[in-house]
N, C-alpha and C positions, 0 to 999 in steps of 0.2 A: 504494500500500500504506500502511496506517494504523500507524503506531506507538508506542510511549508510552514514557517513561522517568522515573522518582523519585530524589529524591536528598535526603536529609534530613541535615543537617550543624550542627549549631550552633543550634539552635531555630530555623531556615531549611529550607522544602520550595521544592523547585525542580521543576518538572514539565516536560519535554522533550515536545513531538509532534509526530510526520511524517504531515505528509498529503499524497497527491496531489495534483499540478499542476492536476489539472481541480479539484479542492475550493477554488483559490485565485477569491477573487470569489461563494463560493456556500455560504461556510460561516460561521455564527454560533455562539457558545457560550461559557462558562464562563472559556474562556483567551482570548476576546477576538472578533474580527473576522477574518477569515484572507482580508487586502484589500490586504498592505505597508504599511497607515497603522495608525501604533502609536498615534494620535491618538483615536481611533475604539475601544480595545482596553475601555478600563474601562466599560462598558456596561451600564445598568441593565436585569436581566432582565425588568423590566414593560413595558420600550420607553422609560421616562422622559426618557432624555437617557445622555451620559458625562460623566465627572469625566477632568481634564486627567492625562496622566501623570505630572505635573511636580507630582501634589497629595504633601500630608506622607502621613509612614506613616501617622500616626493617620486623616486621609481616605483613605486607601487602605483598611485596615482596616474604618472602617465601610461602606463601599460593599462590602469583603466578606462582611459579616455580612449584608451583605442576599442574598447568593450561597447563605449558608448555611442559613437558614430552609426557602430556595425546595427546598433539596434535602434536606431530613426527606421528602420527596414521590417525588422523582426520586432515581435514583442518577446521571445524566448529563445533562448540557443541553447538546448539541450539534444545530445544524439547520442541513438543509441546504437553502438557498433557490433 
């Protein structure tokens, strides 16, 4: 079962989601890689490569404006491989 949760506090959005067991290993998207390697999560939507999770806010940030563009188009980017 799929679930989703928000939480907005302090100019900070947190976003919660549950996916089934079988989605683990076969799902890509927006909130990362759904694989246990949090390594792999900052993922550019074009296929480019990731940025380390250990980057500053400010590259984290720009690696999400590039998230942002892509979704004037889509309301969701999630796929399942």
């Amino acid at each position: 079962m799929f679930s989703a949760s928000f939480l907005y506090t302090q100019k900070m959005l947190t976003l919660t989601l549950g996916l089934p067991t079988d989605a683990l290993g076969n799902t890509i998207g927006l909130t990362g890689v759904y694989n246990d390697n949090m390594e792999n999560d900052f993922r550019y939507l074009n296929g480019t490569g990731t940025i380390p999770i250990s980057s500053s806010e400010r590259r984290i940030f720009e690696w999400a404006k590039t998230c942002m563009y892509d979704m004037k188009f889509t309301s969701c980017h999630i796929w399942l491989i």
